[in-house]
C-alpha positions in Angstrom: 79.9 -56.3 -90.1 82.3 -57.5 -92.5 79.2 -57.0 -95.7 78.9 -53.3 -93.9 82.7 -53.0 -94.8 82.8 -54.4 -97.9 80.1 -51.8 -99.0 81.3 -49.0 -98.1 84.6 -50.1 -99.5 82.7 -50.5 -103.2 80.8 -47.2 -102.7 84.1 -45.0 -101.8 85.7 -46.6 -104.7 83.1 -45.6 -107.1 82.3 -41.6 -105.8 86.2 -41.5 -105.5 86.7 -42.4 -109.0 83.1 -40.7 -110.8 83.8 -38.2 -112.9 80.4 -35.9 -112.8 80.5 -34.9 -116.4 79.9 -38.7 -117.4 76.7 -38.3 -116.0 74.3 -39.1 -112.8 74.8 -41.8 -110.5 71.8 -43.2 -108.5 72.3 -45.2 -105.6 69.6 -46.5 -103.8 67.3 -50.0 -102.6 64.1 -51.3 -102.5 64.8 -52.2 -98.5 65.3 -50.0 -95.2 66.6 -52.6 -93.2 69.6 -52.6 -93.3 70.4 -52.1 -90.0 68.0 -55.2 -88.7 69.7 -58.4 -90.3 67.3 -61.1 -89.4 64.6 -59.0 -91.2 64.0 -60.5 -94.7 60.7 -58.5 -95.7 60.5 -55.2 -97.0 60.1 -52.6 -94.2 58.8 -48.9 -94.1 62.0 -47.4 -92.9 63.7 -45.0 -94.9 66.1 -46.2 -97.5 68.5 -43.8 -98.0 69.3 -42.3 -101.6 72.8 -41.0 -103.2 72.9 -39.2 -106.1 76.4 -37.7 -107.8 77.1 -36.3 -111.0 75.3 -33.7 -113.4 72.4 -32.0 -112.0 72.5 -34.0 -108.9 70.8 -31.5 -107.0 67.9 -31.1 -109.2 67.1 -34.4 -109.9 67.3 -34.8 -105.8 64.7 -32.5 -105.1 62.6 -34.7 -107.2 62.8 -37.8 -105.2 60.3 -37.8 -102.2 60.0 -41.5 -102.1 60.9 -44.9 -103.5 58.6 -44.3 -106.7 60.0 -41.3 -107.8 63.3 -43.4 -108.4 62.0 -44.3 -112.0 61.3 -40.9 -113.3 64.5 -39.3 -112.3 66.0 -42.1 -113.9 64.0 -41.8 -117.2 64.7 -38.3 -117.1 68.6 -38.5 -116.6 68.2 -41.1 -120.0 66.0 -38.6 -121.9 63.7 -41.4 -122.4 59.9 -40.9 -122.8 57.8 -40.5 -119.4 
């Protein structure tokens, strides 16, 4: 459990210090697993996004799955599809 703490202690640090006119923040993994520690593979359990900052909201309702991730993310960048 001590990993488990020392995440969450990094993740309140950051949202506790983002300033959401800097930009979009995009926190997410390629695993669901999380909670099964032995498990090395990939899984097919959710993986849980976060996103904070300018238009969080509509770049949310964007992501349905894992490969959505990249396209929010070139978006954000205003880089070419």
């Amino acid at each position: 459990m001590a990993h488990l703490e020392l995440i969450d202690a990094a993740l309140g640090g950051l949202l506790a210090g983002w300033d959401d006119d800097r930009g979009l923040l995009i926190i997410t993994s390629d695993h669901g697993n999380l909670e099964e520690k032995g498990h090395r593979q990939h899984t097919r359990n959710a993986v849980p996004t976060i996103l904070v900052g300018r238009d969080h909201a509509a770049h949310a309702a964007a992501i349905h799955d894992l490969t959505d991730i990249a396209a929010v993310v070139r978006r954000a960048l205003k880089l070419p599809a």
